[in-house]
C-alpha positions in Angstrom: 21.8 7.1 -12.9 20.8 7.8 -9.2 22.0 9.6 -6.3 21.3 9.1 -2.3 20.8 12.3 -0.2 21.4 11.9 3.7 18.2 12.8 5.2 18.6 12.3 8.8 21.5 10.3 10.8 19.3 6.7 9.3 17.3 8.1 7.2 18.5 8.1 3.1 16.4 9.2 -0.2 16.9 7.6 -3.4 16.5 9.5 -6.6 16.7 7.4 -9.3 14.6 6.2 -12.6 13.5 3.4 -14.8 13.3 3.2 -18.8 10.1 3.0 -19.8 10.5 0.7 -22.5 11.5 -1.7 -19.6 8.1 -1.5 -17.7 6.3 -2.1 -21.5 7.9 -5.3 -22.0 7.2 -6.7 -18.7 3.6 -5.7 -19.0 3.5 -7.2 -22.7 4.5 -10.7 -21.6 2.5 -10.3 -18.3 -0.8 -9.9 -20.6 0.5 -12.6 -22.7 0.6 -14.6 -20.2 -3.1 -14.0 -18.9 -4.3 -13.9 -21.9 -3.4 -18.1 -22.1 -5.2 -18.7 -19.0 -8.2 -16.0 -18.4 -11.7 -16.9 -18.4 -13.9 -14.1 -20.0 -17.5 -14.6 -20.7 -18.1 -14.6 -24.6 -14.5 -16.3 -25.5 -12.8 -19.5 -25.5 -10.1 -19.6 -22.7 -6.6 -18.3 -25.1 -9.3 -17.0 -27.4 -9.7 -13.6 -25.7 -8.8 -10.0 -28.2 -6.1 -8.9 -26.4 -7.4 -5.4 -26.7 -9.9 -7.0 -24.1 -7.2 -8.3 -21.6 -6.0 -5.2 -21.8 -8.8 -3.1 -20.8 -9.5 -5.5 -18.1 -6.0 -6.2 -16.8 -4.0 -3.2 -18.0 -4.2 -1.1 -15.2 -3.8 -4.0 -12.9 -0.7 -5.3 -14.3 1.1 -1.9 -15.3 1.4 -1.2 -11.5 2.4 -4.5 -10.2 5.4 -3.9 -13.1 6.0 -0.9 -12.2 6.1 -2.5 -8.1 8.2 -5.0 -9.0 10.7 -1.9 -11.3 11.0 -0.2 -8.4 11.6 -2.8 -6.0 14.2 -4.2 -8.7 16.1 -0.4 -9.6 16.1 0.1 -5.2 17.8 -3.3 -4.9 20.7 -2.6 -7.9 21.0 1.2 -6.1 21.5 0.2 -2.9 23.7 -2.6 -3.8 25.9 -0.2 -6.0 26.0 2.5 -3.0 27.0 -0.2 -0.3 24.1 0.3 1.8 22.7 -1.7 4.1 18.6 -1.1 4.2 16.7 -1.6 7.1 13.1 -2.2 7.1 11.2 -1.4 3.7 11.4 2.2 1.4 8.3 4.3 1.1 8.5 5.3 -2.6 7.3 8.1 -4.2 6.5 8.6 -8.3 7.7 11.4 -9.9 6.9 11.5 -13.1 3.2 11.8 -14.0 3.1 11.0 -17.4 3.1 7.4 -17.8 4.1 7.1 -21.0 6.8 9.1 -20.8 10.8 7.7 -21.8 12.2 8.0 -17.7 9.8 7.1 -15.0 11.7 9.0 -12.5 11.3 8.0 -8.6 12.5 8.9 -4.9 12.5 5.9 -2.2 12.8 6.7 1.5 14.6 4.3 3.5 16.5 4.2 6.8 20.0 2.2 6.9 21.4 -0.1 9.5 23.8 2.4 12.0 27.5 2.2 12.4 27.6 0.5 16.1 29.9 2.3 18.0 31.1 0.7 21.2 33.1 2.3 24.0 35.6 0.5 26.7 34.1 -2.1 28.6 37.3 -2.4 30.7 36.5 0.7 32.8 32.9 -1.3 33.6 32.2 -3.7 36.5 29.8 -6.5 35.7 28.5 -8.0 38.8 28.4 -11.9 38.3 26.2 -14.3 40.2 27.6 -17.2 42.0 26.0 -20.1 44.1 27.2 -23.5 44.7 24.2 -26.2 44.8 24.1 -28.3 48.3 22.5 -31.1 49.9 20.0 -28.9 51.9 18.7 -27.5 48.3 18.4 -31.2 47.0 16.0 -31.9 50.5 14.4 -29.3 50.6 13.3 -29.7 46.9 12.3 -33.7 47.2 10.0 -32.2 50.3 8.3 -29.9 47.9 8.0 -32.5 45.7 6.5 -34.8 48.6 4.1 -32.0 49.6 2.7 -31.6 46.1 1.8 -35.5 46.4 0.1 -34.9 49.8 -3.6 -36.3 50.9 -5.5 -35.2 54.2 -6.5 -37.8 56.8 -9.9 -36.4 58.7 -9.2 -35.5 61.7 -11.4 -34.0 64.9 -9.9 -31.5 65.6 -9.9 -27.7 65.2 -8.0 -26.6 61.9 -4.7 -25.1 61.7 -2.2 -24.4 59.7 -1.8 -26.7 56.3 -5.0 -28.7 57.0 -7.2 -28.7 54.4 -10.6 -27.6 55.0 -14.0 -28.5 53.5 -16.4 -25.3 53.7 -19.8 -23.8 52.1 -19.9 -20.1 52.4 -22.2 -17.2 51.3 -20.8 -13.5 50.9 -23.4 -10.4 51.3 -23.3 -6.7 50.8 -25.9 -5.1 52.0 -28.0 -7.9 53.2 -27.8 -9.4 49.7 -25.7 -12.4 48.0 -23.7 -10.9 45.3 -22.1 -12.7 42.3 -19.2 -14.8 43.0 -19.8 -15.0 47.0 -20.9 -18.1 47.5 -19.7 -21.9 47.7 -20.6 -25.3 48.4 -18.2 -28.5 49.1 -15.5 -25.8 48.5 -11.8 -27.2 49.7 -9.0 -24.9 50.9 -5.7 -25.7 52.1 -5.1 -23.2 55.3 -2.0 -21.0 54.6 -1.4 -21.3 51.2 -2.8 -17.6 50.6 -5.6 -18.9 47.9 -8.2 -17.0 49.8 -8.3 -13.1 51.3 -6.1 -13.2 54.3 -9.3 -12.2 57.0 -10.8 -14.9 55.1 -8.7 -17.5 55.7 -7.6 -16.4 59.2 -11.4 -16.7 59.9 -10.8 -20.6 59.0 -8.4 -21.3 61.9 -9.3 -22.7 65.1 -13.1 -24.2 63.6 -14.4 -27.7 63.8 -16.5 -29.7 62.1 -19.7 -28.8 62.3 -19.5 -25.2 63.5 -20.6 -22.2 61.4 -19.1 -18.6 62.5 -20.0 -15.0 60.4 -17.8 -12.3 60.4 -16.8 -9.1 58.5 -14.7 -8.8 55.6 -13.4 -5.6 53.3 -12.0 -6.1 49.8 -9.2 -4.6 49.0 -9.5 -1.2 46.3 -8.3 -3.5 43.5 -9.8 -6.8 43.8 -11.1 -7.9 40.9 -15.0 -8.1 41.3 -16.1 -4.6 40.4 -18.9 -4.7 42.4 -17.1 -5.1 45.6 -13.7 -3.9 45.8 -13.3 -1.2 48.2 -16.7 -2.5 50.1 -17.5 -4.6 53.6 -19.3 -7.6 52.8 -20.6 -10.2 55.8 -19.5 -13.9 55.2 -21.0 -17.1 56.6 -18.8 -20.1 56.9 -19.7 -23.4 57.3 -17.2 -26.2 58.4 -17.8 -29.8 57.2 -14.3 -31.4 57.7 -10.9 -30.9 59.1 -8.5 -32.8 56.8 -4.6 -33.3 58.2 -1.8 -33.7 55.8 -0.1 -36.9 55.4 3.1 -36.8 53.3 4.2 -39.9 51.3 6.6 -41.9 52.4 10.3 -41.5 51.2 10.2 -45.1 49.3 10.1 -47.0 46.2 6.4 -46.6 45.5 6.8 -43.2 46.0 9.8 -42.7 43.6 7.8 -45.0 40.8 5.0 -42.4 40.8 7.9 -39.8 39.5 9.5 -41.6 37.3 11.5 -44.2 38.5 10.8 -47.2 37.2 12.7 -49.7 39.1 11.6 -47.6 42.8 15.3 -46.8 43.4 15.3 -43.7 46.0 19.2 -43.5 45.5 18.5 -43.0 41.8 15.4 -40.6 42.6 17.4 -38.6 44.8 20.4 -38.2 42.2 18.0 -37.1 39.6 16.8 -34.4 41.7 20.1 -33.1 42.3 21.4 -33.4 38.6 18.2 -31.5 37.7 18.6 -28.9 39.9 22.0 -28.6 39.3 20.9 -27.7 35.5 18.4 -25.2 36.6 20.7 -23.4 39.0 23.7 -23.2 35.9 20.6 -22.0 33.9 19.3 -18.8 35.7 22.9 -18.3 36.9 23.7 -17.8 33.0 20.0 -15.9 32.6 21.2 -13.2 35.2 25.2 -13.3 34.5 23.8 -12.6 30.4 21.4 -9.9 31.6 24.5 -8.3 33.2 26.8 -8.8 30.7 24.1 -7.4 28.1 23.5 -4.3 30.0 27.1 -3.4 30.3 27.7 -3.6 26.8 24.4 -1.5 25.9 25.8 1.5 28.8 29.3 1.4 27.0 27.2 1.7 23.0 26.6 5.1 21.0 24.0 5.0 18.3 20.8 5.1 17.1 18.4 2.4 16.2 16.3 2.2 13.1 12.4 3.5 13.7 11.7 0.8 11.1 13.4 -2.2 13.5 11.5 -0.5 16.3 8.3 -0.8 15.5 8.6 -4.0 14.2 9.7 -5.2 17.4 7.4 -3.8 19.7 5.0 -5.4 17.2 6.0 -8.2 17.9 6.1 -8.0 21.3 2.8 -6.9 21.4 1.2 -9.8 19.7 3.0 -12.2 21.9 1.7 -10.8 24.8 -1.3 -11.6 23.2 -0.8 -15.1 23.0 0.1 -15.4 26.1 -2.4 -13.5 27.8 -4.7 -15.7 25.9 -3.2 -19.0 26.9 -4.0 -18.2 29.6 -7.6 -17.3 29.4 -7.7 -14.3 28.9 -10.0 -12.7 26.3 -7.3 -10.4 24.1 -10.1 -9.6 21.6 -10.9 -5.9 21.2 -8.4 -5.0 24.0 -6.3 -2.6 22.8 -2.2 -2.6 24.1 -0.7 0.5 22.9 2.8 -0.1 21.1 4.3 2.8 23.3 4.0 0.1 26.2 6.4 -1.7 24.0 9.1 1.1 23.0 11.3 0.2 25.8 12.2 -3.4 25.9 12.1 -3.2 21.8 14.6 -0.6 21.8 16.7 -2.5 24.4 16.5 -5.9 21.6 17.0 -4.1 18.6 19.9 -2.2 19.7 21.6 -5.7 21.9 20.4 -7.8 18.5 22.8 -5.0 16.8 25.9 -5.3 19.1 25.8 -9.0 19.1 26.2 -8.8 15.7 28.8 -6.4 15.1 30.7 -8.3 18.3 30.4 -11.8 17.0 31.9 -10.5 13.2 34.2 -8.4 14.9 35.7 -11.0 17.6 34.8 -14.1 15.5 32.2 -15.3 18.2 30.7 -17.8 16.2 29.2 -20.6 17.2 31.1 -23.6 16.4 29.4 -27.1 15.7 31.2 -28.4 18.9 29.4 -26.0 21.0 26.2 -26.4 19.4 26.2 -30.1 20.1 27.2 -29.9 23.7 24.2 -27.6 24.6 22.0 -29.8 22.3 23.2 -32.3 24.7 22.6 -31.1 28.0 19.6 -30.0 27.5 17.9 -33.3 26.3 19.5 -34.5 29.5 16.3 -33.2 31.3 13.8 -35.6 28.8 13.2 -39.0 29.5 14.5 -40.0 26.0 17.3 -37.7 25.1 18.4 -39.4 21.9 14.7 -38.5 20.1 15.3 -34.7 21.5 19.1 -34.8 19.4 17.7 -36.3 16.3 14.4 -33.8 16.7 17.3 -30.9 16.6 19.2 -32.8 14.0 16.6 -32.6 11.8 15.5 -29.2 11.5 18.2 -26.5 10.3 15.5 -23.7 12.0 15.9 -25.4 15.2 19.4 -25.6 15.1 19.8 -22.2 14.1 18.2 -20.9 17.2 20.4 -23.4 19.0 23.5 -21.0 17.3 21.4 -18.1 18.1 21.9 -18.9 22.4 25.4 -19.9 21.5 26.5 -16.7 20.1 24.9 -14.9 23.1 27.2 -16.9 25.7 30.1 -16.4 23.4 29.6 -12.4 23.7 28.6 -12.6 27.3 32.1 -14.7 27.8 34.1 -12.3 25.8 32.2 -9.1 27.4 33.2 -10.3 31.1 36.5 -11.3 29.7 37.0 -7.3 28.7 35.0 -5.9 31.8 36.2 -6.0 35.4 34.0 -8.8 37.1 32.9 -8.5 40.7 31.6 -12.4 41.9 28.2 -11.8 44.3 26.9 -15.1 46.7 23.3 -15.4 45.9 20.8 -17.8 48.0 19.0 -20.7 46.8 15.9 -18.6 47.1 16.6 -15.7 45.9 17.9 -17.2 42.6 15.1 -19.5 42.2 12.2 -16.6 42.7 13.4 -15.5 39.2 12.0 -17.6 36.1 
């Protein structure tokens, strides 16, 4: 017999038991089974007394049975009281006599909440809109002609975009201090890679010429030793180097990609590319939208259990990426509460989507799955490797499902919602990730 007892709105307790007799047969044929197999010094393995195995493993084994009891009775319980568990029970032993007839238990446990959503017609989802044009497409094959550009020595002063070749030496109070020096060092002018007085300092020297001049870091630059502090740099000029672009032409288009040096082809690559990105962050910002709406019109509560596994995990990717990117993670501590937000805001959308996609049969279909399969191995130079890679790996193409489900709410949430289309420019979409 057992009985639940609501604790809290989430929170349920379990009081329930387990025969003994049950837990004495599973630790019988657990022993029986070690006995075949364990090593003890003095006996042939499957020669051991099984009063030995028993004072060595009894203990061991009688609460991994009585684990796996628990575990087992909480499963049939739950399943009996149609409840849907989230995260794991904390149980508690109530009976202290082990060898008596009922081993009689509680188990803690929080279930999944009844999602309640309210009417999204009365909301207005604002949806981004931008139409890609030829001035995007040049001024994108530009950037992609100044990340191929070399510098022509010139004599001349420098100016903006010439690249400069400069020692320098940095000292507070009279002294060098660490990090404030360089030899051979290059810098572009006006790309911001250096302190602004730095660079400004650049501007307007020659080759050959060597100037000194004041400089304060800012309160929250990086070197310890001298944020917040005037330091005196020396500068010493070497070269002036003026950009050249590459030409618009077929050697230049081979050294992207195009085999054959086609600039027509190069050109309409750039454009079907962008094209992709654009429809990309226009569905990233339209789905943020969408999502929010539907998480202003929801009433309920989220389990604590959910929560803190997902600001766990958001925690330790940080980690990771913080680490990628040289970053030593090790020993720096990043307090879950800096988490709590953005995994309250997953669990709770990973809930609606859920209950909306049963509710409205927003599945995925196969159909849909293969068309984004599709378009996005359009962006690989062999797009019939990244289809079979997908193809072949039901985890992959689960997580395919997973973005088509999301567009399947966001469609249905915009079709329920009163939309409001805004113009956005090329740049201010394209400042977002």
């Amino acid at each position: 017999m057992s009985s639940v007892e609501t604790v809290s709105a989430l929170e349920r307790r379990l009081n329930a038991s387990i025969p003994q007799q049950a837990i004495r047969a599973e630790v019988a044929a657990r022993l029986k089974d070690i006995a075949r197999k364990a090593k003890v010094a003095g006996f042939r393995p499957g020669k051991v007394p099984a009063k030995v195995i028993e004072q060595q493993y009894g203990m061991q084994v009688h609460q991994e049975a009585l684990g796996d009891a628990l575990q087992h009775s909480f499963n049939e319980a739950t399943l009996t009281n149609k409840l849907r568990v989230a995260g794991y029970p904390k149980f508690d032993v109530k009976t202290k006599d082990m060898n008596a007839d009922q081993i009689e238990y509680s188990a803690v446990f929080e279930v999944y909440p009844e999602v309640v959503m309210g009417d999204l017609s009365g909301e207005i989802i604002e949806r981004m809109v931008y139409e890609l044009t030829q001035e995007d497409v040049n001024s994108t094959i530009a950037t992609l002609r100044k990340q191929r550009v070399t510098f022509d020595t010139v004599d001349r002063a420098a100016q903006a975009e010439d690249q400069v070749l400069i020692d320098f030496v940095g000292k507070l109070n009279g002294e060098p201090f660490k990090g404030g020096e360089g030899t051979d060092y290059p810098v572009v002018l006006g790309m911001g890679n250096m302190l602004p007085e730095f660079e400004t300092a650049m501007f307007g020297m020659k080759a050959g010429e060597t100037k000194s001049f004041d400089l304060t870091f800012p309160e929250t630059y990086h070197g310890k030793d001298v944020a917040g502090k005037q330091v005196t740099f020396t500068i010493t000029l070497h070269s002036v180097g003026a950009p050249k672009l590459p030409a618009w032409d077929a050697e230049f288009a081979k050294s992207v990609g195009i085999e054959d040096g086609d600039v027509s082809k190069l050109e309409e690559e750039v454009k079907s590319n962008l094209s992709r990105e654009v429809t990309r962050r226009l569905n990233a910002r339209n789905k943020d939208a969408a999502m929010d709406a539907l998480l202003k019109v929801s009433q309920f509560e989220a389990p604590k259990a959910l929560l803190e596994w997902e600001a766990q995990s958001l925690m330790e990717q940080t980690v990771k990426d913080m680490e990628s990117r040289g970053m030593k993670m090790k020993g720096v501590p990043l307090p879950p509460e800096l988490f709590a937000e953005r995994a309250e805001k997953r669990v709770k959308l990973g809930l609606i989507l859920a209950e909306q996609v049963q509710k409205h049969d927003l599945q995925a279909k196969p159909e849909q799955v293969k068309a984004l399969i599709q378009d996005y191995a359009k962006s690989f130079d062999r797009p019939d490797e990244v289809i079979r890679w997908y193809a072949s790996d039901a985890t992959r193409r689960q997580e395919v499902e997973n973005l088509v489900l999301e567009e399947n709410v966001v469609e249905w949430a915009m079709s329920q919602a009163k939309t409001t289309d805004k113009a956005v420019t090329f740049k201010e979409l394209m400042g977002d990730a």
